[in-house]
N, C-alpha and C positions, 0 to 999 in steps of 0.2 A: 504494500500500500504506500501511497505518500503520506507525510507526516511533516508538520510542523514544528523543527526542532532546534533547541538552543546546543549546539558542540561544540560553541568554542564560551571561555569566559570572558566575554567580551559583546558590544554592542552587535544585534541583532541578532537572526535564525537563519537556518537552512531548510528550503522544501525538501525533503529525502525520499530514498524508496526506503522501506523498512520491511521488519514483519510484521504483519497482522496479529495482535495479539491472543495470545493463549486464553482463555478466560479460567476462571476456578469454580469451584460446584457453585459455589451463591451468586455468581456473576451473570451479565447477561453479555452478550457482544454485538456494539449496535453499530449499525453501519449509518456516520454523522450526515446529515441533512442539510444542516446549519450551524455554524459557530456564529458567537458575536466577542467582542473585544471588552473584557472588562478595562477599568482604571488600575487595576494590579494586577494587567498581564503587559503595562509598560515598562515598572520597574525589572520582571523576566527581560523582554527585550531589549531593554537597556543595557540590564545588569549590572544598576545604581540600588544604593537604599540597601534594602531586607534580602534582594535576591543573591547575593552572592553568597549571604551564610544559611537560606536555605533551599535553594536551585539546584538540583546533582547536575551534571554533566557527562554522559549526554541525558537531553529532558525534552519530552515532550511535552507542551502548556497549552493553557487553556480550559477553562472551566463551564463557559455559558455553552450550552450543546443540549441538542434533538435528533433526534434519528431515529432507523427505525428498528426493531429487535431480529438479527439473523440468527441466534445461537442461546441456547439457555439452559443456564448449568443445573444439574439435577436436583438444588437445594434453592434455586432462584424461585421461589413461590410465586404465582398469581401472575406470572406475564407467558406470553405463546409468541412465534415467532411471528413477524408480522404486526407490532403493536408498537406505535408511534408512541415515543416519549420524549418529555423533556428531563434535564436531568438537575437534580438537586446535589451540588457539590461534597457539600457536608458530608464525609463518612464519620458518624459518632462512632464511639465504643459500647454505650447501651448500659454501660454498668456502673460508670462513675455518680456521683453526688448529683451532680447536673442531668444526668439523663434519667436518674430516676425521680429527677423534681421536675418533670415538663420540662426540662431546659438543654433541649438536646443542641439549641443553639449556642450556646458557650460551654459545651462538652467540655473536660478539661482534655482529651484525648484524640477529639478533632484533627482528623486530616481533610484536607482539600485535596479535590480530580483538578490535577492541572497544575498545582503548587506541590502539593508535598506528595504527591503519586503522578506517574502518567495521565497525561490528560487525554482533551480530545481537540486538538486542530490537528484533524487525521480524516483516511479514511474510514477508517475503525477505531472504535475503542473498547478498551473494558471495564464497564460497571457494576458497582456493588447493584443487587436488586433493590434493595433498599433505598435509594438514590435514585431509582426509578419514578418517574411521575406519568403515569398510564393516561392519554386521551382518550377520550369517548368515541372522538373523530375527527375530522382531520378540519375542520374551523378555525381551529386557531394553528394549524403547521404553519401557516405563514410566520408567525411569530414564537415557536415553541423554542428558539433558542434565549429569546428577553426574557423568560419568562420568572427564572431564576431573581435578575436585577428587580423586576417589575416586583418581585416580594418583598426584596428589601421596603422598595414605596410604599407596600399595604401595609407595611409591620408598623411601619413610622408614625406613618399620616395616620393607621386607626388604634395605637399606641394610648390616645387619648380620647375624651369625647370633643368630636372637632363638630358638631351639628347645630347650627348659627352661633359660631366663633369665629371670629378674625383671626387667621390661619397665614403667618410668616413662612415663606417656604426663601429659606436664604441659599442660594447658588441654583442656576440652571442648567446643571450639567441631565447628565442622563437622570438620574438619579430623582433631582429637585422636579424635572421637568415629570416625569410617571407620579412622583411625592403633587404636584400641582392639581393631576387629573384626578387622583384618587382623593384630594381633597375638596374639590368643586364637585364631583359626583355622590361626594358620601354628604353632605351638607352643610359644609363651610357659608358662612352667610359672604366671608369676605377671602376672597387666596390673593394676598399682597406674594407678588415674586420680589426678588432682588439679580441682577445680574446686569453685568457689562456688556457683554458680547451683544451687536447689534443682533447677529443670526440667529443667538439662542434665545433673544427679547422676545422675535417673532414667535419661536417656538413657542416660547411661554405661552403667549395671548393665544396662539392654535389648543394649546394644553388646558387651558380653560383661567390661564391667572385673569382675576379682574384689573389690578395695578402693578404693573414692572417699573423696578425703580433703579438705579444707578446706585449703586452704595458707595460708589468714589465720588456719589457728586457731590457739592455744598449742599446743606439743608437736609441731607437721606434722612437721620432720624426723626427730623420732624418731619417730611411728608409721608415716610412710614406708620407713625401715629396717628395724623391727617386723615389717612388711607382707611384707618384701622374704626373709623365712625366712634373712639374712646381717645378720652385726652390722658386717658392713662397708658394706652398702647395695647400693642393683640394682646389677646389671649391664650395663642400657641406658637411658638416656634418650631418648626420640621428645619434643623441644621444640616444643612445637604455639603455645606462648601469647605469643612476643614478650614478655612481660610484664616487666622487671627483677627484679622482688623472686621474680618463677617461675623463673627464671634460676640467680640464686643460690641458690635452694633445690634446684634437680632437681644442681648441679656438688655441692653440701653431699650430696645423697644417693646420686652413684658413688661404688661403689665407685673401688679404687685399679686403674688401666689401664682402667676401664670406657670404654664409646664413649655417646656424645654427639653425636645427631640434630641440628641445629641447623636448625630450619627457621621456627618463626614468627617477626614480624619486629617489634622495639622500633618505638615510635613517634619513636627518634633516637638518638642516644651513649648507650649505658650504660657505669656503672663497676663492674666484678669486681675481686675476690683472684685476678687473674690466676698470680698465681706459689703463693699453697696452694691455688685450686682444681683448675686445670688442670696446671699446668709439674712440680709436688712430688710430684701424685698419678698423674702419665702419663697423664692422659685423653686419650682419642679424641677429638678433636670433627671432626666432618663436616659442613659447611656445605652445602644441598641447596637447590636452586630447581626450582619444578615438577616434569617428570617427565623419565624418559627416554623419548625420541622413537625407537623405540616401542617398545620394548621392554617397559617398566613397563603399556602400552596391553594385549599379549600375555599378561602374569604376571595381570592384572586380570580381562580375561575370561574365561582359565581360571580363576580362583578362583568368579568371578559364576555362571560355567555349571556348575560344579562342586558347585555351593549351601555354599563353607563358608564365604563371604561375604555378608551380606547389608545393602546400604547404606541400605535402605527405612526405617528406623525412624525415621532421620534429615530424610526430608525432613516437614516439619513445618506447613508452610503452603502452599497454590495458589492464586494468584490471575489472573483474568483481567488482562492485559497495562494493558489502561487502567486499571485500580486500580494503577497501581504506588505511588500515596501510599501507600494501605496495606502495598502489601508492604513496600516501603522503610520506613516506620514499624514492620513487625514485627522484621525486621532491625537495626533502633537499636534497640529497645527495651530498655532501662536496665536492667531486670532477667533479660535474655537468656533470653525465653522462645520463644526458636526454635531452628530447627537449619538445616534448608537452606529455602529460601525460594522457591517456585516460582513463573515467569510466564509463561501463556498466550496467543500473538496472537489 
């Protein structure tokens, strides 16, 4: 098969032939349909940040994937060959503290398809069955590779009760933008975005934000609160941008007791007014990683099948697998003229 892999330590990948991989009894082996490009499958490509202490060499990456089942190991329960999935990164362990408290999403024993095992920008790969996410029918293939990202946004956005709340979704990346739609359809009275990039403004307003604002400009925080119909400011922030300086503007614009999503992530330490933004004013903050396993999988496709969600607008680019210079150069592009980033075997 071809395969999408990192061989040397050093900036980018190679298309290769490889082998098709072996699968094991719990495994399924699904031949990929779709990848899509997370935000930490740059730092793999790069081979900056976190990837060089946990990257092997040679590796195959990639995490967001669908396809459909050609092989099923004899302990793979409840899928048949032929059954379209999308695939849930997360392999728990099922035993630890955290998975037997609901919390299979910060398992302490968590691995990632694509990070810390073989992934899938391939033509094949191999998946736990468990990590299977089985379609009913093929309605939403067009989109079974987002569908992963798209949960992170339900988790976030219904995290809280966002239904007539004024609802800060700070950065419009992939991420803010899915966090926008799943907040304007579940029944936010008000989705204030924030974001620079002229092309992802657009998006926004497509996504359903009712005000995009500039958080570089003069004035953000006040017309954030302006925006928010309280002179006290929203009442939730969905933190999509990691950013510092996005940071301390969405804690400046809770109100007092509001809740605080906490989900993109700095590029290292930041420093707050820990004690007037958060501790004087009572804020919520809720610290969120990925999704719930499965829960958040459940809330998604009913929304998806239900049409009040729609994550299409977002995906922005397709490309065939062996271009992935291009795609990966659409994805850094400096002036963030994308959203989701597709790649084809």
């Amino acid at each position: 098969m071809k395969a999408l892999c990192k061989t040397k330590p050093a900036k980018g990948a190679e298309y290769i032939d490889t082998d098709v991989p072996q699968i094991k009894k719990d495994e399924l082996l699904v031949k990929i349909y779709k990848t899509s490009i997370c935000g930490s499958d740059i730092p793999v490509y790069n081979y900056t940040g976190w990837a060089p202490q946990r990257i092997p060499i040679p590796f195959i990456f990639g995490h967001e994937l669908c396809g459909t089942v050609v092989e099923v190991g004899e302990e793979a329960y409840g899928f048949e060959k032929g059954d379209f999935i999308s695939i849930e990164s997360r392999v728990g362990g099922g035993k630890c503290y955290e998975c037997r408290n609901n919390h299979r999403d910060v398992c302490a024993h968590n691995q990632t398809i694509g990070l810390d095992r073989q992934g899938g920008f391939a033509e094949y790969a191999a998946i736990p069955a468990r990590c299977g996410w089985k379609h009913k029918d093929d309605s939403l293939k067009d989109i079974g590779s987002i569908m992963e990202p798209l949960g992170n946004a339900v988790y976030a956005t219904l995290a809280n009760d966002i239904a007539g709340k004024a609802v800060l979704v700070n950065g419009m990346g992939a991420q803010g933008l899915f966090a926008a739609n799943v907040a304007k359809a579940c029944g936010a009275a008000k989705v204030i975005a924030t974001e620079m990039s002229a092309f992802r403004k657009k998006l926004a307003e497509r996504m359903g934000a009712d005000v995009i604002i500039d958080p570089s400009e003069s004035g953000a925080l006040e017309k954030i609160i302006k925006a928010s119909g309280d002179e006290k400011g929203v009442d939730v922030v969905i933190e999509m941008s990691g950013h510092p300086a996005g940071i301390d503007l969405a804690l400046r614009a809770i109100k007092p007791a509001g809740h605080f999503v906490a989900f993109g992530l700095p590029g290292g330490p930041i420093t707050l007014d820990y004690a007037n933004l958060i501790v004087f004013k009572g804020v919520q903050v809720q610290g969120l990683t990925g999704r719930k396993i499965y829960e958040s999988w459940y809330t998604m496709d009913a929304l998806l099948r239900s049409g009040k969600i729609d994550p299409r607008p977002v995906i922005t680019h397709e490309f065939e697998m062996k271009d992935f210079e291009k795609a990966f150069a659409a994805m850094t592009d400096p002036e963030h003229k994308c959203g989701k980033v597709i790649m084809v075997p």
